[in-house]
ZAMARGU-4260 file (C-alpha; in steps of 0.2 Angstrom, whole numbers, plus 5000, padded with zeros to 4 digits):
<rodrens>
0) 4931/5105/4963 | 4941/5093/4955 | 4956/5084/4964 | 4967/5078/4950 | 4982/5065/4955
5) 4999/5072/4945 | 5008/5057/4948 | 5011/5042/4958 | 5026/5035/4966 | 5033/5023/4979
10) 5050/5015/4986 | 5054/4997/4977 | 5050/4987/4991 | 5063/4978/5003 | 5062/4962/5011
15) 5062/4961/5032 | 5081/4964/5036 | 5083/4967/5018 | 5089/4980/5006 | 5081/4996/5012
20) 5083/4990/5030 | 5099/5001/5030 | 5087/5016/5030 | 5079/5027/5042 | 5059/5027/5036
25) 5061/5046/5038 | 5077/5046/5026 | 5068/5033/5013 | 5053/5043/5013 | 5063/5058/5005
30) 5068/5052/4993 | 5054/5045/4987 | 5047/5065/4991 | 5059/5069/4980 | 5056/5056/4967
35) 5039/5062/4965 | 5042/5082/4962 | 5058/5079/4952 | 5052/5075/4935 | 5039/5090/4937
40) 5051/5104/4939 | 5040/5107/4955 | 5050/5118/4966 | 5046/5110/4984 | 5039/5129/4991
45) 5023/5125/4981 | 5018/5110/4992 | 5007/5115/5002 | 5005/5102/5016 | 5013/5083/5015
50) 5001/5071/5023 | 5013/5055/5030 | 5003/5039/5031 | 5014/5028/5047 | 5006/5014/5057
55) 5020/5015/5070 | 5024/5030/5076 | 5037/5027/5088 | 5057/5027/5088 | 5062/5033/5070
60) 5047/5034/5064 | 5040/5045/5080 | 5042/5063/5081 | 5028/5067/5067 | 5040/5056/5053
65) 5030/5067/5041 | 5039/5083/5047 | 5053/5075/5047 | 5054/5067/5030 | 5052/5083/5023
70) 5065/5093/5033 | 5076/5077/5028 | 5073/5080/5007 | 5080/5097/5011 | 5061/5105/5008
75) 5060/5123/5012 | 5053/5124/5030 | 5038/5134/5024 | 5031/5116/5018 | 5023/5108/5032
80) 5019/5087/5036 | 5009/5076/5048 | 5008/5060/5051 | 4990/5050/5050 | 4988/5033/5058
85) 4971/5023/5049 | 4984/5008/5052 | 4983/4997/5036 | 4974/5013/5027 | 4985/5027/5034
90) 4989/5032/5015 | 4972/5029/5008 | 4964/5040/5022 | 4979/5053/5017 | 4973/5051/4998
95) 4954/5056/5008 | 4963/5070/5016 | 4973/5077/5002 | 4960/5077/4990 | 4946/5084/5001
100) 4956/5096/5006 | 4959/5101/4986 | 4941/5097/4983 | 4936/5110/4996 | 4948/5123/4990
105) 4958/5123/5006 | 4973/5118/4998 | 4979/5117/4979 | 4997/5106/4980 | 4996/5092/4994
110) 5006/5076/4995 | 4998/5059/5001 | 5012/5048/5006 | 5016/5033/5017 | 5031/5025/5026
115) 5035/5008/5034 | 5051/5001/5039 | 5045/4985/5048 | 5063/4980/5049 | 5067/4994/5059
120) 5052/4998/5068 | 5044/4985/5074 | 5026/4980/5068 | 5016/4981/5088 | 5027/4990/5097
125) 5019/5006/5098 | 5003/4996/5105 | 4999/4994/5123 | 4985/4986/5133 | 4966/4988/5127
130) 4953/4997/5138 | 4942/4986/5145 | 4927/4997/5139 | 4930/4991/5126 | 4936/4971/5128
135) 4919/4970/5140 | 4909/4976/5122 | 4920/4966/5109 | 4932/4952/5108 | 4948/4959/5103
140) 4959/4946/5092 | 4975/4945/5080 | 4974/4949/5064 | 4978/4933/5060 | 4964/4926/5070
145) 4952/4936/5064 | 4959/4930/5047 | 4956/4911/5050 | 4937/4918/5055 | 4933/4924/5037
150) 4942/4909/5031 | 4930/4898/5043 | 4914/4908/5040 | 4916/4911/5020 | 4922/4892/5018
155) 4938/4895/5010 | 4950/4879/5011 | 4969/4880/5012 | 4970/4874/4994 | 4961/4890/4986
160) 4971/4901/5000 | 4987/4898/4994 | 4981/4894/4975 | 4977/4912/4978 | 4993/4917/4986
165) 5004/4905/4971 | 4995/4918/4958 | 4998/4935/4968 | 5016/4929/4964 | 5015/4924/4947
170) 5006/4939/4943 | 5019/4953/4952 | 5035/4942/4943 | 5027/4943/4926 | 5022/4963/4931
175) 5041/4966/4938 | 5050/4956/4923 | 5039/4968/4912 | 5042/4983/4915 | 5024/4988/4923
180) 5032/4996/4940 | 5046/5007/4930 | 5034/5023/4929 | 5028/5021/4948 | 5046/5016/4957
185) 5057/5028/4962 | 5076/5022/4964 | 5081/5022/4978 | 5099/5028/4985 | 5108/5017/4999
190) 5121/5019/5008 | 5141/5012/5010 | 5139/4997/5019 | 5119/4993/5017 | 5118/4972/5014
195) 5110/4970/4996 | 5099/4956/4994 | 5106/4946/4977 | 5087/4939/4971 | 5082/4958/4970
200) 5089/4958/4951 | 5075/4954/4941 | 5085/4944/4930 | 5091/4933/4943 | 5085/4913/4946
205) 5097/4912/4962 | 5089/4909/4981 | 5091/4926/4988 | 5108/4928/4995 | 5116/4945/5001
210) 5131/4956/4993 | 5138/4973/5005 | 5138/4989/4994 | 5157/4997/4992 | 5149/5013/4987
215) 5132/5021/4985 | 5122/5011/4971 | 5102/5011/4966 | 5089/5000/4971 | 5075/4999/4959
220) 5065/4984/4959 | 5055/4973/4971 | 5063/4959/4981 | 5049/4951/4992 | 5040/4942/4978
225) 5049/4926/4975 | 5052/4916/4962 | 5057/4900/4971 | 5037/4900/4976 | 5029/4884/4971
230) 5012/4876/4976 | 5020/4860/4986 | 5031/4875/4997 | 5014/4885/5000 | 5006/4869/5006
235) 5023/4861/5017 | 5019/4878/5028 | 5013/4877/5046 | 4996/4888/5051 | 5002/4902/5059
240) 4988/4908/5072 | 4978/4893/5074 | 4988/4874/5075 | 4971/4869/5065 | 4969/4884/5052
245) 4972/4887/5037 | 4980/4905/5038 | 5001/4904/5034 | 5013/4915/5032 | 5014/4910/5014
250) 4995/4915/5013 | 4997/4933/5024 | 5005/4949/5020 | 5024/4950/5019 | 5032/4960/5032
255) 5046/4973/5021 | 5050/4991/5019 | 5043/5005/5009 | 5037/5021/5006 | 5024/5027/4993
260) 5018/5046/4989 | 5003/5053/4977 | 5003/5072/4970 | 4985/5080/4973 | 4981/5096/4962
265) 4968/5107/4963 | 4963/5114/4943 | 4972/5132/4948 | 4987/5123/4952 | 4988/5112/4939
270) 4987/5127/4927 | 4998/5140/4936 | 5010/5127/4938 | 5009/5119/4921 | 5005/5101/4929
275) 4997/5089/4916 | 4986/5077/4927 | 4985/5058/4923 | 4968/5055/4934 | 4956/5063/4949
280) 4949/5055/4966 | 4931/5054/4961 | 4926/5048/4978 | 4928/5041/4994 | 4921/5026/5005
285) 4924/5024/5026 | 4918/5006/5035 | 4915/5002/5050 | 4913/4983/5054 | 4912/4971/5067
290) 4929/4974/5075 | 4930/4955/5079 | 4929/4948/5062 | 4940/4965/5057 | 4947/4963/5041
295) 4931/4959/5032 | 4924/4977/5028 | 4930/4981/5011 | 4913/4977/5002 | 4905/4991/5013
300) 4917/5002/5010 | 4918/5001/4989 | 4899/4999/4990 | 4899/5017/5000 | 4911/5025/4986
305) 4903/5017/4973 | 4888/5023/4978 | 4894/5041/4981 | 4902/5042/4965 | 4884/5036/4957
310) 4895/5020/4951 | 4895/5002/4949 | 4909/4986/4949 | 4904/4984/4932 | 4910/5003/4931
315) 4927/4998/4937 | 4942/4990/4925 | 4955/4986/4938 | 4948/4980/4957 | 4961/4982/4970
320) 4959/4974/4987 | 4975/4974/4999 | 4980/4956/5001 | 4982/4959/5020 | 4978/4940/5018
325) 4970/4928/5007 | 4957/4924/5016 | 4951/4944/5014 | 4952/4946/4996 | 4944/4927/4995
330) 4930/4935/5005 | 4929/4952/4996 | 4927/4942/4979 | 4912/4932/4987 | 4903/4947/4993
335) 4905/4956/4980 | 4901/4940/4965 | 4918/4944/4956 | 4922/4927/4955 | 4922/4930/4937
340) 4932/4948/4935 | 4949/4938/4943 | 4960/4945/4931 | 4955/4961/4936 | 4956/4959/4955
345) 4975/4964/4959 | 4981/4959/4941 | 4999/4964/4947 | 5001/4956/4963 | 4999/4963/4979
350) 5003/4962/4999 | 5004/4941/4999 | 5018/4942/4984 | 5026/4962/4983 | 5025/4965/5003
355) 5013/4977/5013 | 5022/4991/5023 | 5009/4995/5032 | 5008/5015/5029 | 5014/5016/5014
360) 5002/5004/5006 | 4988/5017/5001 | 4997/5025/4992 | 5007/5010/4984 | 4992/5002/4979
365) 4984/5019/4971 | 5002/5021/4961 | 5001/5003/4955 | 4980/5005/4950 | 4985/5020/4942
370) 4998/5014/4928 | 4985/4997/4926 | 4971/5012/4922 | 4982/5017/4909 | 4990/5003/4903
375) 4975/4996/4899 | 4966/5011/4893 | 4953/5010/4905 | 4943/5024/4916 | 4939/5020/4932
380) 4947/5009/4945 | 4945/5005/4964 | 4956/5003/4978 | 4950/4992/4996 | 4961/4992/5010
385) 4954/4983/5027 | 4958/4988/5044 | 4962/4984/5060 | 4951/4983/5073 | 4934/4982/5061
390) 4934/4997/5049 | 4939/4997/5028 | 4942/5012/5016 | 4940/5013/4998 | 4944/5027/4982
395) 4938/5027/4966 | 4950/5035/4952 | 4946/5041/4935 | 4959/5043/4922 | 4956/5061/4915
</rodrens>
């Protein structure tokens, strides 16, 4: 059985202690809920099960945020939610969920989704101490460390790290001032009082600055990329995890806000309900990988889904690897000899220039591979996400 994706949607994405940072993640995550359903006439009692990617699950985001971002769009209470934690893959492993759930005829309407509000919440504060089971078997690093280990171990110099992060900005302005994330973002509703970042206007060439909302207005496009980016800023940056690396917080994943949610159909569904689908999950890919070195298992994983889905890379129009750093995709595109296929690896940006909110980034990513499938014409695309502590998960999509 087929699992068709309707639609994709996410949040814009705020800054850390930016615009959406006036939100609760459970309140931002409704809307986007409803953003999804809205131009479907889906009544909310069809959904059949919302599965909530969240890395931290604690404080505002505790309490099973799933649940309660539904109860918080005003959803019948007949539609039920949980909350997944794959950490950086939460809303990849819900896409899994969602669709092999359709594909095995429990379900025929589920929602994959994902929040993040690192402003609010944290990033680490739901952690605790690590079992010694485990730190006697494996040396347990930062992501950041273990980032400067691929760096050091795949030979990838400061200069090509942020020469790659310089172009993930480039490429997600030149995507925003186009028009390419219209379809996928959801406007999002804030609040009297929330602190609006001025560089979150497209049109605007100012260094961000801050105006307070009067009355309710609508955010609608990005603020983390930045235009004031150049290569001599990238290079005046100190390393961040080791005083003689080359891993910065100009060449890492932002830290920002947002929320991102996919609409799964089974065939009945889509013709009961009169859904017109615009792709289907083909297949699926889980690493696991040496939990030291942790981020560098997205070749294993699109190999495993490849694989399953009786593909190839040369299959694939548009290659998506989270940029959790520069130093992963760097390594990704070595293992994999894409070297020459850049303009199709993230050709909109990615977590270095648009942010990466944690949970939500699954399903962010498959929204944004979604509308480059189409805009280009193309079949089949792949979204990678690496994760913490030495795993990776990967989907292939196929416009239909």
């Amino acid at each position: 059985m087929d699992a068709f994706i309707v639609d994709a949607v996410r949040s814009p994405i705020g800054r850390k202690k930016g615009t959406l940072s006036a939100l609760r993640g459970d309140d931002l995550a409704a809307q986007v809920l409803n953003g999804l359903i809205a131009p479907h006439d889906l009544d909310p009692v069809e959904i059949e099960d919302v599965q909530m990617g969240c890395v931290t699950q604690i404080g505002e985001q505790g309490w099973n945020v799933g649940r309660m971002a539904v109860l918080a769009a005003g959803w019948p209470v007949e539609v039920s939610a949980t909350t997944v934690d794959r950490q950086c893959g939460s809303s990849m492993q819900t896409n899994f969920n969602g669709a092999a759930a359709v594909m095995a005829g429990q379900l025929d309407l589920v929602i994959s989704a994902g929040v993040e509000m690192m402003s609010r919440v944290p990033m680490g504060s739901n952690g605790g101490s690590v079992s010694e089971q485990v730190t006697q078997r494996h040396e347990i690093v930062m992501q950041g460390t273990s980032a400067e280990l691929l760096a050091r171990e795949w030979n990838l110099s400061r200069e090509a790290l942020d020469a790659y992060s310089l172009e993930s900005h480039r490429r997600a302005l030149a995507a925003s001032d186009e028009g390419r994330f219209t379809r996928e973002i959801v406007p999002i509703e804030l609040p009297p009082g929330a602190t609006v970042l001025r560089a979150a206007s497209v049109e605007s060439t100012q260094s961000p600055g801050v105006a307070v909302v009067e009355a309710p207005v609508v955010f609608a496009v990005d603020e983390a990329p930045r235009r004031e980016t150049t290569a001599a800023a990238l290079a005046g940056l100190s390393p961040a995890f080791d005083p003689d690396g080359v891993v910065t917080a100009g060449n890492s994943s932002q830290i920002v806000d947002g929320a991102a949610a996919v609409l799964i159909a089974s065939e009945a569904a889509v013709a009961r309900l009169g859904l017109t689908p615009r792709a289907r999950f083909v297949s699926f890919g889980i690493a696991g990988v040496d939990p030291t070195r942790m981020l560098h298992g997205n070749p294993q994983a699109m190999q495993k889904a490849l694989a399953r889905a009786g593909l190839t890379l040369d299959d694939m129009s548009v290659i998506e690897v989270n940029e959790a750093f520069a130093s992963v995709v760097l390594q990704t595109v070595a293992d994999l000899k894409l070297e020459e296929r850049m303009e199709d690896v993230n050709p909109n940006g990615g977590g270095i220039s648009l942010g990466h909110p944690l949970g939500a980034t699954g399903a962010r990513i498959t929204a944004t591979l979604l509308n480059e499938l189409e805009r280009r014409g193309a079949r089949y695309g792949i979204a990678s996400m690496c994760v913490g502590f030495g795993m990776a998960i990967a989907g292939v999509v196929e416009l239909v």
